[in-house]
C-alpha positions in Angstrom: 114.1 75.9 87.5 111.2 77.6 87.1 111.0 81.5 85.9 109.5 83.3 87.8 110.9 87.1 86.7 113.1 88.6 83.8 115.9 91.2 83.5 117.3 92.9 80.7 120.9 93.7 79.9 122.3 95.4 76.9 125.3 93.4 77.1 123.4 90.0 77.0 119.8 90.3 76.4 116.9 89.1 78.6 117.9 87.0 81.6 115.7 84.6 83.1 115.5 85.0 86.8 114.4 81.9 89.3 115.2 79.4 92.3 116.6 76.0 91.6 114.1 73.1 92.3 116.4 70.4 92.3 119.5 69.6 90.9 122.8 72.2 90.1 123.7 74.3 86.7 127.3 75.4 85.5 128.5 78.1 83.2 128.6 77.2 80.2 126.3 74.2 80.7 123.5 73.1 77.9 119.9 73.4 78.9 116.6 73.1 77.6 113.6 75.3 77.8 109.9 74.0 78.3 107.1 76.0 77.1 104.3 76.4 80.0 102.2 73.8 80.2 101.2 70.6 82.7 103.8 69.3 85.0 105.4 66.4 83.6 107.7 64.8 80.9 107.7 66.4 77.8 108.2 65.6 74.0 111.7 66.4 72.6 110.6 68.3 70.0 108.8 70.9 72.3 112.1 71.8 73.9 114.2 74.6 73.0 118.2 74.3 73.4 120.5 76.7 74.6 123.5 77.0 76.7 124.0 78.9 79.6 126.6 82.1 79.0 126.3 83.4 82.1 125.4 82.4 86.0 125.0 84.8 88.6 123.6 84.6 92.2 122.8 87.4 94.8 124.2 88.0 97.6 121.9 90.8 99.5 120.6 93.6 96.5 123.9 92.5 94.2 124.7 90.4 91.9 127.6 88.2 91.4 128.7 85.7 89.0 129.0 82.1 89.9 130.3 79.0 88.4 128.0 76.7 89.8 124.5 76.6 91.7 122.5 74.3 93.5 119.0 73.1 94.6 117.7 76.4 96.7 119.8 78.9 95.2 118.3 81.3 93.1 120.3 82.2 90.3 120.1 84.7 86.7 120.6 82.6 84.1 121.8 84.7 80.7 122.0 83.6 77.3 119.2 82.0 76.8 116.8 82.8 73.7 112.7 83.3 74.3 112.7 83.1 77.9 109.7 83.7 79.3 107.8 84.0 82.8 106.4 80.2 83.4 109.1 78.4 81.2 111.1 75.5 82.9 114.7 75.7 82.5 116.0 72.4 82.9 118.6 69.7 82.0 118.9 68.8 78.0 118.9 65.2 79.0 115.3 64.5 81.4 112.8 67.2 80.1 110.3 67.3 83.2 108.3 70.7 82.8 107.6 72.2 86.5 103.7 73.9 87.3 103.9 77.5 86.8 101.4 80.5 86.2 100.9 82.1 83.0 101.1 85.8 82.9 97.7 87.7 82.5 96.9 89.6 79.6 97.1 93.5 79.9 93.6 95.0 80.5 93.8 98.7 80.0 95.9 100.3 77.3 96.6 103.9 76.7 98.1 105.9 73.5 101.9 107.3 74.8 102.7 110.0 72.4 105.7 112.6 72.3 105.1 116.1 73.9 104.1 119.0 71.4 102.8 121.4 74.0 103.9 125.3 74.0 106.3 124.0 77.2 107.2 121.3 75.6 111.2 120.4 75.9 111.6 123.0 79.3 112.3 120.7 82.1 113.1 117.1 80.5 116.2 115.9 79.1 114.5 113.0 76.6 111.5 114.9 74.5 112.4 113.0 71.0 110.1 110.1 69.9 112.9 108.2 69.1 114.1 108.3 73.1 110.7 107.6 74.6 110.1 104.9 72.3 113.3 102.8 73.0 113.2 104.0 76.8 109.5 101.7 76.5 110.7 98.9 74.6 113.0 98.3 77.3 110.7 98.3 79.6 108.9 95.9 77.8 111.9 93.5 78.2 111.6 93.2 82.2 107.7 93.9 82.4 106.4 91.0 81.3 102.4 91.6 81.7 103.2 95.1 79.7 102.5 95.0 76.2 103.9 97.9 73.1 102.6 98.4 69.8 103.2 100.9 66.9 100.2 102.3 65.3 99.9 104.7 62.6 101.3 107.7 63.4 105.1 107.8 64.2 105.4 109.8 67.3 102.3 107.8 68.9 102.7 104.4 70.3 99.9 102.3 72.3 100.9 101.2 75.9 99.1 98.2 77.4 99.1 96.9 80.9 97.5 95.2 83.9 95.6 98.5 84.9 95.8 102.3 86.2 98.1 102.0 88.8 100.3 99.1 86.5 100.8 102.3 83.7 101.1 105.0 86.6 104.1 103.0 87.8 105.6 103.3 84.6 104.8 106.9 83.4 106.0 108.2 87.4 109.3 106.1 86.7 109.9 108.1 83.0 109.1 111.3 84.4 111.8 111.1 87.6 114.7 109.6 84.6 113.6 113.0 83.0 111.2 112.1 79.4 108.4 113.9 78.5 105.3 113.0 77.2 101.5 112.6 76.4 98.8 110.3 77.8 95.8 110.2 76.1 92.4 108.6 78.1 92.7 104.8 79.0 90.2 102.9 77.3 89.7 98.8 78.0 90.8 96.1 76.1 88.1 94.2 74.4 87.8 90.5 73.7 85.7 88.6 71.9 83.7 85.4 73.3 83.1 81.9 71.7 79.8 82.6 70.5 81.2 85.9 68.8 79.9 88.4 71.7 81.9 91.6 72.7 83.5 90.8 76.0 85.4 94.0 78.3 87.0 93.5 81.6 85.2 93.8 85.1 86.8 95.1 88.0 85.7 94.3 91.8 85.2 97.0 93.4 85.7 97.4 97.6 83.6 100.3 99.4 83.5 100.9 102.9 81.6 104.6 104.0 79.7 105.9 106.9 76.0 104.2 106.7 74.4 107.6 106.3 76.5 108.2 102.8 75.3 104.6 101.6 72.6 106.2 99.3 74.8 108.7 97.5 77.3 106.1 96.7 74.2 103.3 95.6 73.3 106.3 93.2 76.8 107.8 91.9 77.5 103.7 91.1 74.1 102.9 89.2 75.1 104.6 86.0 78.2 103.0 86.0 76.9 99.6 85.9 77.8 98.3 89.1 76.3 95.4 90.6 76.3 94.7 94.1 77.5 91.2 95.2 77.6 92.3 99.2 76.8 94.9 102.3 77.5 94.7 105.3 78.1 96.3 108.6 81.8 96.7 109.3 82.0 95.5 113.1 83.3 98.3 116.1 83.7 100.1 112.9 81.7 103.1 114.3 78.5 102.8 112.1 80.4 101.8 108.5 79.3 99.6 105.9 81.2 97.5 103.6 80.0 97.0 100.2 81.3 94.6 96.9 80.8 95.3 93.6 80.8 94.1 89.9 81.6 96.9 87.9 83.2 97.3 84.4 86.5 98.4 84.6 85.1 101.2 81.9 82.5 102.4 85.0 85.3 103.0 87.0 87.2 105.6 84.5 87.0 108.8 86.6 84.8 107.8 89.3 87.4 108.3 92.4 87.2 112.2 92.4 83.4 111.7 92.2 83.4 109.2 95.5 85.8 111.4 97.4 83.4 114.5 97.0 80.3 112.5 97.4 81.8 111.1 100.6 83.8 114.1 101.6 87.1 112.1 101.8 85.2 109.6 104.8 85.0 107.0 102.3 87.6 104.2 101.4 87.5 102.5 97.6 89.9 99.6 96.0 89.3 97.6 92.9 90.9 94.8 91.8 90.5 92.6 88.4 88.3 90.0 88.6 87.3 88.5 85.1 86.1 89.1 81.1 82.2 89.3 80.6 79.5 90.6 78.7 79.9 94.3 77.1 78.0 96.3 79.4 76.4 99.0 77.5 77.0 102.5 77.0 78.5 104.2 80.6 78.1 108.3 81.1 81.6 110.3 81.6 82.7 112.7 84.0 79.5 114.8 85.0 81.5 118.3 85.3 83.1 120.2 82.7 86.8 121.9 83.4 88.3 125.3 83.2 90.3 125.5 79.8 92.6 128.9 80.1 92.2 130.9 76.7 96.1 132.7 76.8 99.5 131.6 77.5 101.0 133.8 81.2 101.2 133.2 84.6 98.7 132.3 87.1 97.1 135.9 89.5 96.2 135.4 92.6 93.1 137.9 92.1 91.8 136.1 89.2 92.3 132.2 90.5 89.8 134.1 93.5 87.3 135.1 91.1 87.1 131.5 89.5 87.1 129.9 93.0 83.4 130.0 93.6 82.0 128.0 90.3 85.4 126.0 90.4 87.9 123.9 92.0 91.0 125.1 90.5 94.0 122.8 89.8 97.0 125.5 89.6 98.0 128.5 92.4 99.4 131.4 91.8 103.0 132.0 89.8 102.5 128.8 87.5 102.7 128.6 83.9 99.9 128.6 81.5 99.2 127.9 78.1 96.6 128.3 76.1 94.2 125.2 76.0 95.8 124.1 79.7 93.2 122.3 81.9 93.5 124.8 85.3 90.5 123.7 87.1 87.1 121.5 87.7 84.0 123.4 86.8 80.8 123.0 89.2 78.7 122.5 86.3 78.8 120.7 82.8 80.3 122.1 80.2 83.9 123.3 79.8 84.4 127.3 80.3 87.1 129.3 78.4 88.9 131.4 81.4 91.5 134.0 81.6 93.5 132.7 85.1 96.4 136.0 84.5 93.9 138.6 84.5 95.3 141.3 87.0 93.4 143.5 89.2 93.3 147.0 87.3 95.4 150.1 89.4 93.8 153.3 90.3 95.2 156.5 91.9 92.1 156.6 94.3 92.5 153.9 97.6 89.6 153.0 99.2 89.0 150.2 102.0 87.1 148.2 99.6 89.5 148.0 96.8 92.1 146.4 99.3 90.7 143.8 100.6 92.3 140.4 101.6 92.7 137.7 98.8 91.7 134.1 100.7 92.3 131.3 98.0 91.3 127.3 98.6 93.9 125.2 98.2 94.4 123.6 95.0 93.7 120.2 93.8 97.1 118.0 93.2 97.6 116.6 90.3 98.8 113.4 90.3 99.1 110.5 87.4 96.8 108.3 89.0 93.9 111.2 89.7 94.8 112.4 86.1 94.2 108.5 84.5 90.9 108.4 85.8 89.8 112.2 85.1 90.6 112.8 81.7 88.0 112.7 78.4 88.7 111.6 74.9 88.9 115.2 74.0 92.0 115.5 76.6 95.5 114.5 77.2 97.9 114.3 80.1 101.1 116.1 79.9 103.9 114.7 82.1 107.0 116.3 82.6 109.9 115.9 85.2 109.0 119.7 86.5 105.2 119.4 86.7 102.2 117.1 85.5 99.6 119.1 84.0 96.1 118.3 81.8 95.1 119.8 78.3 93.1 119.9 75.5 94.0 117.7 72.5 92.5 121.2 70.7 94.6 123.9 71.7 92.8 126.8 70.7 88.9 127.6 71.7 87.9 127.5 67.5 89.1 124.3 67.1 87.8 122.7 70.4 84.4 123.9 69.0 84.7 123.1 65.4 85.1 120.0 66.7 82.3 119.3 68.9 79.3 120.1 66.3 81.6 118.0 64.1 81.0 115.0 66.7 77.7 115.9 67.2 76.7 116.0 63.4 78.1 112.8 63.5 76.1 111.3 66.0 72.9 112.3 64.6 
């Protein structure tokens, strides 16, 4: 049997998940288990032993135990020690190793830390570091491309995995069993090549827009180191082209909310992994600063109108601030210090003018996925059960700027 997917149980540890090729297995029956490797006969002293505690089958979306399986079926097999996607399971006496594919290395990785924001602890039921970090080691148990490592602060741990949407999937799962937490920027994972050289992942990236919006995407994707590999014109597609790209997975970090305003949401983009190669070079960041509130209250209709022409603002009115809270995207560079609960001053004289109608746009959602690719190193994203929201690693205004001649001291 070859396995092809894991599950964890408290009770009895991983269990190795896969359909029998040939042959049967019993409860309590020895087996061996065959690193991954070519498909063939293989040395005794490769194998590893182990007997068979458990046997369950599946009969619709349960499980059931079983006392004895055949060719076809596929089975959980627990009590089995180092099991792994890829392994052959197979009988002690003819060690033949089955072909199987070895699980890709995680790409992306992001730092996970516990949440120490002025909300912190209102809506979620599992705040402690202790909670989020065994709640991620299980994880790690039936995610088998998903990767956990301590670093060197307690209540931080780095989080690696196949990409934005593989960590999204993860974080959106937490947040709906009720933890809250931190997500700092995701950066890529490095490698290095055989002659020594820095190697970073490269994503392809899918494009398909209206042929007059070709040049504003050619130019938002030069910076970013893109290469393109192919255009062409999408047939009875109503003037559309489609375009494929090379691009470091680095280029791509906040490049969606970019593409949808460019294209003004006509435009369709998907990326997919497609290999390690040569470290690309510096890439520039997100082009617009953000509104940073400068006082903890509530969201005013009447101020969020004021903002609304130099911003697109991420909150409406009635929610909570804090101070150092992300509430919008500014139209120029450079992050603005903004007061969003400033109310509108009473008088005793009423004229038309000081009544008039208060129109606000729509906010912009904040979702995991639009938050992974927006964020800066000098931001985090705070997720929640109630709400998902962006801040400032810097809380107050002082700090944030302290901290910037710092940096730039540095660079020069």
């Amino acid at each position: 049997m070859l396995i092809s997917t894991l599950d964890h149980s408290p009770y009895v540890g991983r269990i190795a998940i896969g359909r029998i090729e040939r042959g049967t297995v019993h409860a309590g029956e020895p087996v061996a288990l065959l690193p991954l490797g070519e498909p063939g006969l293989v040395p005794p002293e490769e194998a590893e032993r182990g007997r068979v505690l458990k046997l369950f089958g599946f009969e619709g979306v349960e499980r059931v135990e079983l006392e004895e399986a055949s060719a076809g079926d596929i089975v959980a097999l627990a009590g089995l020690h180092g099991v792994e996607v890829g392994k052959t399971v197979t009988d002690g006496e003819h060690l033949e190793r089955l072909a199987g594919i070895a699980v890709e290395e995680p790409t992306i990785s992001v730092d996970l830390m516990v949440n120490d924001s002025p909300f912190a602890g209102r809506s979620g039921k599992f705040v402690t570091t202790r909670q989020v970090r065994e709640r991620l080691y299980r994880e790690v148990e039936r995610n088998v491309a998903m990767r956990v490592e301590e670093t060197d602060q307690p209540d931080t741990l780095t989080v690696s995995g196949r990409g934005e949407l593989h960590l999204g999937i993860l974080m959106e799962t937490m947040r709906r069993e009720g933890y809250e937490f931190q997500v700092s920027r995701p950066r890529v994972i490095t490698r290095e090549g055989e002659r020594g050289e820095k190697l970073e992942p490269y994503e392809e990236l899918l494009v398909d827009v209206p042929d007059g919006m070709l040049g504003v995407v050619m130019e938002g994707l030069g910076p970013r180191r893109a290469q393109m590999l192919d255009l062409r014109n999408v047939a009875g597609g109503g003037a559309r082209v489609h375009l494929r790209f090379r691009i470091p997975a680095r280029g791509l970090f906040g490049y969606r909310s970019d593409f949808l305003t460019e294209t003004r949401g006509e435009g369709v983009l998907h990326h997919r992994f497609m290999e390690y190669g040569a470290w690309a070079g510096p890439i520039p960041g997100r082009t617009r600063g953000v509104l940073v509130a400068d006082r903890e209250g509530v969201a005013v209709g009447y101020a969020l109108f004021n903002l609304q022409e130099r911003a697109t603002m991420f909150v409406s009115p009635g929610d909570p601030v804090y101070q150092g809270m992300i509430v919008g995207e500014h139209v120029r560079s450079g992050d603005l210090d903004v007061n969003v609960s400033k109310e509108k001053k009473l008088t005793n004289m009423r004229t038309t003018a000081s009544d008039e109608m208060i129109r606000l746009e729509p906010p912009r959602q904040v979702t995991l996925e639009l938050a992974l690719e927006y964020i800066e190193d000098d931001e985090l994203i705070e997720v929640t059960p109630g709400a998902i929201r962006l801040r400032k690693r810097q809380l107050l205004g002082v700090d944030r700027r302290k901290a910037s001649r710092q940096a730039r001291v540095a660079a020069e």
